[in-house]
Each structure stands twice: as structure tokens, then as C-alpha cells.
N, C-alpha and C positions, 0 to 999 in steps of 0.2 A: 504493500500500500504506500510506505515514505518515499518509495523508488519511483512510483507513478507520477507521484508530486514531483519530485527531484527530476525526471525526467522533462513533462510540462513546463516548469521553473526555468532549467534550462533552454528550451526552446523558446520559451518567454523573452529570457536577457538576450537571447542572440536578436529574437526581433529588433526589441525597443533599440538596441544600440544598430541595429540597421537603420532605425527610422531616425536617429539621431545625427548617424553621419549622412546621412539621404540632408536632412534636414542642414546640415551646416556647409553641405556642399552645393547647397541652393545658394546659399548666402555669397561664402567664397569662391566653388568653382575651380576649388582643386582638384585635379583627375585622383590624386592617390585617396582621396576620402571615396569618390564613386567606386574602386578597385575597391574599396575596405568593406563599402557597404552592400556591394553582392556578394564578397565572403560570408558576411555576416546573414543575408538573405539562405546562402549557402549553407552552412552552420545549421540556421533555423530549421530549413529544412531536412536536413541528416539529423536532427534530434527528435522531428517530429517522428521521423521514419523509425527512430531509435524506438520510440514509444510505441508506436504501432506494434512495433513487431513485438517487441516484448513484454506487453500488456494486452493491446487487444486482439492478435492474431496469435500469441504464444507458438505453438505448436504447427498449426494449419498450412501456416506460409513462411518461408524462408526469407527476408528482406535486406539479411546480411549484405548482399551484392550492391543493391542501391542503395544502402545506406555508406557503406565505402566508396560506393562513386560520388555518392553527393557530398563526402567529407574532401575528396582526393580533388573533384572541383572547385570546391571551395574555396582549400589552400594553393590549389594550383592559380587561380584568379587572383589571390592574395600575392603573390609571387612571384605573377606577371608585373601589376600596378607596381611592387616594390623594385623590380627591376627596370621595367623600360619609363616609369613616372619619375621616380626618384634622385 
């Protein structure tokens, strides 16, 4: 049950700090906060997946795979912005 929460929580902070640097690179307009904030969109997502899988599908369905690609995207996006923005 705490791991559900801890899961969601998770997926939660990755949003809000997406919509934060979304939000501050409206303002500024540095490319390396948009690079951050798809990581971050990134993140959200591979934790939601985290959740799925191991709360509501347990057993059923395997989601291992997409949940590694959408973590492997994420910091790969991260990685780019940090190399070619930087």
C-alpha cells in the first residue's frame, strides 16, 4: 500500500517540476530548461508505467520493457540538451 503512494508521489514530482521548467522557459527561453522539461515529462511517464505495472496489472502484463525505454528516453533527451545546448 506505502509503495503505491510512493510510486504516484513520484510520478507526481516528476510532473510538477516538468511544468515548472515548461513554465520558466516560457519566460527565459533557454533551450536547456525545454531539454530538462521533456526529461522530466519522460520521468513522469516511466513512473507512471512503474505503477501500472506493479500495482494494477501485477502479474497479467509484463511492462518492464516500456518502462526502461521510457526511463532510457528520458535521460537520453537529458543528454542531448546537456551536450549540444550547453
Amino acid at each position: 500500500m506505502i509503495a503505491d503512494v510512493i510510486y504516484l508521489l513520484c510520478a507526481l514530482t516528476s510532473l510538477v517540476a516538468a511544468i515548472l521548467l515548461y513554465r520558466h522557459y516560457r519566460a527565459v527561453r533557454t533551450p536547456l530548461l525545454l531539454w530538462s522539461c521533456i526529461a522530466f515529462v519522460g520521468l513522469a511517464v516511466n513512473n507512471v508505467l512503474v505503477f501500472v505495472d506493479l500495482t494494477l496489472l501485477q502479474a497479467t502484463i509484463n511492462l518492464a520493457i516500456p518502462r526502461t525505454l521510457a526511463g532510457t528516453a528520458a535521460m537520453l533527451v537529458l543528454v542531448y540538451g546537456l551536450i549540444w545546448e550547453a
